[in-house]
N, C-alpha and C positions, 0 to 999 in steps of 0.2 A: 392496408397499405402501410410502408415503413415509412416514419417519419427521420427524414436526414437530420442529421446535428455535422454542422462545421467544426473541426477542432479549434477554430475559432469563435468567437463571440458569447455563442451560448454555454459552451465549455469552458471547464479552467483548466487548462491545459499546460504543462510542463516538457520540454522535449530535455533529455541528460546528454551532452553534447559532450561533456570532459569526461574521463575515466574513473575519476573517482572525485566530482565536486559536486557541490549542491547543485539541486534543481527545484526548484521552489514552484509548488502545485495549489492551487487554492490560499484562503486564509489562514491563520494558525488560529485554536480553538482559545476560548477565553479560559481563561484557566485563574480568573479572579485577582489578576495585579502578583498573580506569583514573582518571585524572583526566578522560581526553575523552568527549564521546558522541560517538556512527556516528550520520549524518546520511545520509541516502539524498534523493534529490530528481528529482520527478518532474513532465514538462510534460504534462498531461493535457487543453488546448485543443486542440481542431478548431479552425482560424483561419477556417475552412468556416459555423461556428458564429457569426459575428462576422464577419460578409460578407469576409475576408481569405482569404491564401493556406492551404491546410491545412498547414502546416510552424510557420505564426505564430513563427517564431525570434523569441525574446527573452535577455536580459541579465537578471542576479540577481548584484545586490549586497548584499553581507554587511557590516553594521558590524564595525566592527575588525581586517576582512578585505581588505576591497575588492571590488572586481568578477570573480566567485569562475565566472561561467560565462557565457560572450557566445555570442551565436547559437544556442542553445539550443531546438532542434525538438521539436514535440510530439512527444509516443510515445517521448521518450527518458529514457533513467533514469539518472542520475549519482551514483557512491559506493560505496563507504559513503567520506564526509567526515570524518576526526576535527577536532573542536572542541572545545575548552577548556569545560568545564560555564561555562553565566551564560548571559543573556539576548542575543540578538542581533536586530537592525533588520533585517530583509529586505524588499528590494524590488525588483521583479520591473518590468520595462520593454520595451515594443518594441525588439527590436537596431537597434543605430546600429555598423555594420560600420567607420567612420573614426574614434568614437569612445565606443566602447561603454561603457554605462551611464550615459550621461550624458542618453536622454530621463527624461521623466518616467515615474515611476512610474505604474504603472496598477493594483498590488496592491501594500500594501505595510502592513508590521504588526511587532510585536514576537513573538519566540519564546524560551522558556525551555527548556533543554538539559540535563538532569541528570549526572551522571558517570555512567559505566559503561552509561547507555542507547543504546537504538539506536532511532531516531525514522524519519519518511516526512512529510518536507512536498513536497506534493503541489499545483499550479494548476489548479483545474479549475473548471468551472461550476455552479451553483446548482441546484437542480430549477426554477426562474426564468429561466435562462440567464445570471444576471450570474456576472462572475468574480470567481474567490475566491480562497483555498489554507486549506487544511486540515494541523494537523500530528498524526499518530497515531504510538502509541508500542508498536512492535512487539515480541514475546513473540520472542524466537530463543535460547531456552534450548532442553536437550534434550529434545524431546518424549517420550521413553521409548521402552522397547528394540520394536521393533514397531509403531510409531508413527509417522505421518506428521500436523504442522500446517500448516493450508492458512489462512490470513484472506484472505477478501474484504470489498473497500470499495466501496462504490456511491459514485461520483464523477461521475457524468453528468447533461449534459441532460436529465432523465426524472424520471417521479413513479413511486410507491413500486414494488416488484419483488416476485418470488417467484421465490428461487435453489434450482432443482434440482440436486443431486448424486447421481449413481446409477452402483453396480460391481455387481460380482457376487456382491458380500457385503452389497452397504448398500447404501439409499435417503435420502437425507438433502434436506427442504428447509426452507428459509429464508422464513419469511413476511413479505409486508408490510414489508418494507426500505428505508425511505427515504434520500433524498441526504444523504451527509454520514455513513451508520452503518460501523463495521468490526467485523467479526465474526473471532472465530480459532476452529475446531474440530479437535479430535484427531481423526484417521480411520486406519481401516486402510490398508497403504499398497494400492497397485492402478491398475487403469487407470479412471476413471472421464467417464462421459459428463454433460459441465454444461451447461444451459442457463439462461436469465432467460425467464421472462413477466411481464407485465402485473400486479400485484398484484391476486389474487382471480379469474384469468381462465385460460383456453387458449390467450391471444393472445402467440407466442414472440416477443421481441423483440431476441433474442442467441441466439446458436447455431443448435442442439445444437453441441459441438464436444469431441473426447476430449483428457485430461488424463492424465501418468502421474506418479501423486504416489506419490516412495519413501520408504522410512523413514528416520530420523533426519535430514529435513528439513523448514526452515519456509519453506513458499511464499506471495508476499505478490501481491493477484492488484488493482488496482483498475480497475474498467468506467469508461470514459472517453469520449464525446463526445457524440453527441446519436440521439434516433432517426431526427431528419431527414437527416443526412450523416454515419451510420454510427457504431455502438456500437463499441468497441475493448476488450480488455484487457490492462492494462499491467502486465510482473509482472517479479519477481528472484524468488528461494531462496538462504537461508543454509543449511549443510551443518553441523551440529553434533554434538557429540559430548561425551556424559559427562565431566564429571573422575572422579576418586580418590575410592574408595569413601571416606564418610565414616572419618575415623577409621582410615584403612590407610594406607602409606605404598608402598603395590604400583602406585601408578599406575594400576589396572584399572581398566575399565569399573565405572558404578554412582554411586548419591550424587548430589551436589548438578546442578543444570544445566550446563553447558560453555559458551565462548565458538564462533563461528563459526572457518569455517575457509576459504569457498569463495563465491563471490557470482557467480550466473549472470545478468544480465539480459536482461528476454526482452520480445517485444512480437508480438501475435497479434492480424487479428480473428478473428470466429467467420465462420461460412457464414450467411449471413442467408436 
């Protein structure tokens, strides 16, 4: 039997409501009294989607920065970036290979950055198909000892979903999830088999595909393209680890959350 989850309570859930402003998902990860946040950046267009090539390289320019990544192909994930906490201009343009960043923008908006957080701005399309980008603000604390966190973000072409998770210990799904939500849950760790349907249906629209989520990491997973030229998901894992029990000077395991230590990215579709 599948165990319901609300996108309330038990989830930390995000809905992206504006076209290109934050939306703040979970906690931001301790990143030790930094003055910078980890900035992670993800091109989640099918160009397929948007009668172009499926690669749709573009340019993303940073105020204060400059032109921070050229050519830049969907399904790829860049960072973690340190940035100075404060708001920064991003805008995101078709690549010009002789002189990048200099077309016009086609998404382009302001993003606010905290110290010590660790964020995911992400270009991807609307449940409408216009494009967008979205920024969520990832939980990469220590899950706890036996513990594995997994967020999924629904980022695609596509209207609302229903995410199964299912191991040999658990059943877990996600109802009724619209574009634009991210959800973080603690799970046993394990090999688990994930699929998407249709919200409210049997009709699968992603997967089945197996997953091996282990302890004392947080996996960031978002579904990215369209139903009509292929569903995809695009994902990293930060590998973290406890600090120093509160109040000990033993350095052991225990206590507060820990910073990261390890950044895998990864890019999959499922079997359709």
């Amino acid at each position: 039997m599948f165990k319901k989850a609300s996108l309330v309570g038990l989830l930390v859930l995000s809905l992206v409501l504006a076209s290109f402003g934050p939306a703040q998902a979970g906690k931001g990860g301790n990143t030790g009294g930094s003055n910078n946040a980890s900035v992670y950046v993800i091109h989640g267009i099918n160009g397929m989607d948007l009668g172009a090539a499926m690669e749709l390289p573009v340019d993303i320019f940073v105020g204060g920065v400059g032109c921070a990544l050229t050519a830049f192909p969907f399904r790829q994930v860049a960072g973690p970036v340190a940035l100075p906490a404060g708001t920064y201009n991003i805008q995101i343009s078709l690549a010009n290979s002789s002189n990048p960043c200099s077309n016009a923008p086609v998404i382009a908006g302001d993003f606010t950055f905290a110290a010590g957080a660790t964020y995911t701005v992400i270009a991807h399309l609307t449940a409408d198909g216009a494009p967008t980008a979205s920024q969520f603000t990832n939980d990469v604390s220590y899950p706890g000892r036996g513990v594995t966190r997994v967020s999924l973000a629904h980022t695609a072409f596509a209207p609302q979903v229903d995410i199964y998770l299912k191991s040999n210990h658990v059943s877990q799904i996600l109802e009724d999830v619209p574009n634009g939500a991210f959800a973080a849950l603690p799970l046993r760790p394990g090999r688990y088999n994930v699929w998407l349907n249709l919200a409210n249906t049997d009709t699968t629209v992603l997967g089945p595909a197996n997953f091996i989520f282990k302890p004392g990491i947080s996996y960031f997973n978002f579904v990215v393209g369209s139903a009509t030229n292929g569903l995809y998901v695009v994902s990293y894992d930060v590998r973290t680890f406890p600090t120093k029990i509160e109040g000990s000077s033993n350095g052991k395991p225990g206590g507060k959350p820990g910073g990261k230590l390890s950044i895998t990215p990864k890019s999959m579709k499922f079997n359709r």
